[in-house]
C-alpha positions in Angstrom: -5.7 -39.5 30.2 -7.1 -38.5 26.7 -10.7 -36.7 26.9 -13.4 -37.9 24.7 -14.4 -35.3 22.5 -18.3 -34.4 22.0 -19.0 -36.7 18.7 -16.7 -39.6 20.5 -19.7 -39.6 23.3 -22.3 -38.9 20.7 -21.5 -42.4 19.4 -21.6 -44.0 22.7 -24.4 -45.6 24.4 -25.4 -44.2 28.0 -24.1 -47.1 29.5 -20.4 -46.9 27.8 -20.8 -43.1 29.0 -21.8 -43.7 32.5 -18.6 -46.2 32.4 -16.5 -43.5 30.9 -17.8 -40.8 33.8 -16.5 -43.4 36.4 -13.5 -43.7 34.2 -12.3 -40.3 34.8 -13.5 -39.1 38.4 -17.8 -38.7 37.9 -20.7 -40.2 39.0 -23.6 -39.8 36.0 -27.4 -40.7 36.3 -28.2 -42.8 33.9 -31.8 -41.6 34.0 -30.8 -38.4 32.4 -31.1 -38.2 28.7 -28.2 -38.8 26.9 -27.5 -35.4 25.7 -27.5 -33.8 29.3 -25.2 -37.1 30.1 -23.1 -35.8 27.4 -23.0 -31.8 28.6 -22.1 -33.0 32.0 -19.3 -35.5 30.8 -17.7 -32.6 28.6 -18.1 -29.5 31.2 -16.4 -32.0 33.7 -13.8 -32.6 31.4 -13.4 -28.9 30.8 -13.1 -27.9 34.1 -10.4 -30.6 35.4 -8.4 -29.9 32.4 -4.5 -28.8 33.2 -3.3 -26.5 30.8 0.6 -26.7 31.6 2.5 -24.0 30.3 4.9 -24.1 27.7 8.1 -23.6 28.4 9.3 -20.4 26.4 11.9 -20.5 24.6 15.3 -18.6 25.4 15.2 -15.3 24.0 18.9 -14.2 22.3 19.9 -10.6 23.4 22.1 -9.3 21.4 25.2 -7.8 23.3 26.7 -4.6 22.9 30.4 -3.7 23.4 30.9 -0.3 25.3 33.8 1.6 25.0 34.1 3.8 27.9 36.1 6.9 27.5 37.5 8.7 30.0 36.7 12.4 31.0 39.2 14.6 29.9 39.0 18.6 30.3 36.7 19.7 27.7 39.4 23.2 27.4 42.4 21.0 26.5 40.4 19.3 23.2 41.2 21.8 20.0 40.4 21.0 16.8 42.5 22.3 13.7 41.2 22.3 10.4 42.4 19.9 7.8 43.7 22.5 5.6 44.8 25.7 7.1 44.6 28.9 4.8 48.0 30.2 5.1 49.9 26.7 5.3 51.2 24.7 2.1 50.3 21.4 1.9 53.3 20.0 0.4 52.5 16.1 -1.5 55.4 13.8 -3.0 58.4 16.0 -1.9 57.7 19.1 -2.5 55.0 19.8 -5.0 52.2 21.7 -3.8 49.0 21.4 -4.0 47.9 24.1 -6.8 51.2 22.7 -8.9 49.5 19.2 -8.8 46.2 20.6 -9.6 47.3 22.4 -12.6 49.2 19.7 -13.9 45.9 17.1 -13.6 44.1 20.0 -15.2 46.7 20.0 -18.3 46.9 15.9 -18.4 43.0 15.9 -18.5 43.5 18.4 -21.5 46.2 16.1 -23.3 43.9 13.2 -23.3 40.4 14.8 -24.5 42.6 16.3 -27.4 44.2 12.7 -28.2 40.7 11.5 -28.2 38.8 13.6 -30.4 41.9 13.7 -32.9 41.9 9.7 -33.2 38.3 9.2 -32.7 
């Protein structure tokens, strides 16, 4: 059932609100003015009303894959660096690294030269 709210009372006459106060569950005096008739009706109201609670809605959790990884003997791990001091890194059969460097170099050279000559 729908409560009346204060200014729906305030427009009715003591009779409609004693009718209303049976209506929902009250007995009113009718002697009483018709602004205490009106304070009882809406403290009534407030206290019977049910406040149901929402239901909340489903909260997404993101998931997480886990890798686990199993122990292995922290001794038997070695790391090597990526280029050793002593060791030639060879790249497309046979040319090493400082001969491929020196040959960028003189390319890089070539071309600035090319550019300021025809520029």
């Amino acid at each position: 059932m729908k409560f009346k709210t204060e200014l729906e009372l305030k427009d009715m006459s003591k009779k409609e609100i004693d009718a209303y106060g049976d209506s929902i569950g009250m007995n009113l005096d009718r002697r009483l003015k018709k602004d205490k008739l009106i304070s009882q009706v809406l403290d009534y109201q407030l206290e019977n009303t049910k406040v149901e609670p929402q239901p909340k809605a489903p909260v997404e959790v993101p998931t997480v894959e886990v890798t686990v990884i199993p122990e292995t003997d922290a001794n038997a791990v070695t790391t090597k660096p990526a280029f050793p001091e002593n060791e030639t890194i060879t790249f497309l059969d046979g040319i090493d690294k400082r001969s491929l460097l020196i040959g960028g170099i003189a390319l890089l050279v070539i071309v600035i030269i090319l550019i300021l000559v025809f520029a």
